[in-house]
C-alpha positions in Angstrom: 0.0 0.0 0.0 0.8 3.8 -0.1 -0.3 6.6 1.8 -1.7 10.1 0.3 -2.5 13.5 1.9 -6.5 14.2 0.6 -7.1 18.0 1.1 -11.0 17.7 -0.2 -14.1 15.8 -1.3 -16.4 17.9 -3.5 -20.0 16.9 -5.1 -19.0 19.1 -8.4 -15.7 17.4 -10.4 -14.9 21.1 -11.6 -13.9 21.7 -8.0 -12.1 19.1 -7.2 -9.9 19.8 -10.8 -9.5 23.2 -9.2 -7.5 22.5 -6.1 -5.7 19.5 -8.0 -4.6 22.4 -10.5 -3.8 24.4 -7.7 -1.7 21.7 -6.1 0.2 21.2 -9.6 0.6 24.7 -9.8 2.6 24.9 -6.5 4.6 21.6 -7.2 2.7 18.8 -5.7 1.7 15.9 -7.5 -1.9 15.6 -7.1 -5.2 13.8 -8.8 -8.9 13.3 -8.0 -10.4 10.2 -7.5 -14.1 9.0 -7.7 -16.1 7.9 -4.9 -19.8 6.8 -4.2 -20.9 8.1 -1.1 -23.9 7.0 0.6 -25.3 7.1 -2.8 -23.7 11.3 -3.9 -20.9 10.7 -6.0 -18.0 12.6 -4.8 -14.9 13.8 -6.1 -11.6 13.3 -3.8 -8.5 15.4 -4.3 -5.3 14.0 -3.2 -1.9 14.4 -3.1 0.9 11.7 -3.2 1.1 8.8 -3.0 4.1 8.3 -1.0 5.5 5.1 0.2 5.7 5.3 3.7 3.5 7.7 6.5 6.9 9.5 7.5 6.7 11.1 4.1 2.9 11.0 3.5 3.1 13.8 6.7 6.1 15.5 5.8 4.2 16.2 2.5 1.4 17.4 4.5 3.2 19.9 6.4 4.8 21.3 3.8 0.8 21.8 2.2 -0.1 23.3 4.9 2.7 25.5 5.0 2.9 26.5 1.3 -0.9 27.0 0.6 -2.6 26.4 4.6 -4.7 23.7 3.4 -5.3 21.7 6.2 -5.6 17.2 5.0 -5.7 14.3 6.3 -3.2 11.3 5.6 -5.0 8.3 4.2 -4.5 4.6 3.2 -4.4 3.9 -0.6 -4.6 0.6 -1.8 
């Protein structure tokens, strides 16, 4: 497995391609994935992966710090 930073789940895909642009834009590899949520289709926007938590929270901080975006590190399969 790998471990990702996601900074947001939206309803609308154009605003989850926002803040992955944004991401991009400051030099953080980023995507959106698809899930369905309690039957809502959402749109999740993280950044990553990396290949072990030490990293997966360094990357975090430096989010935070860069563009104060708060996330959360998650599990990816």
């Amino acid at each position: 497995g790998a471990w990702a930073v996601q900074l947001g789940a939206f309803k609308p895909d154009t605003d989850a391609n926002k803040l992955r642009d944004r991401l991009r834009n400051n030099g953080f590899a980023s995507f959106v994935d698809k899930v369905d949520s309690n039957g809502a289709t959402l749109w999740r926007v993280r950044a990553g992966p990396e290949v072990d938590r030490g990293a997966a929270d360094k990357l975090r901080a430096n989010i935070h710090e860069r563009m104060k975006i708060e996330g959360i590190i998650v599990t990816m399969p």
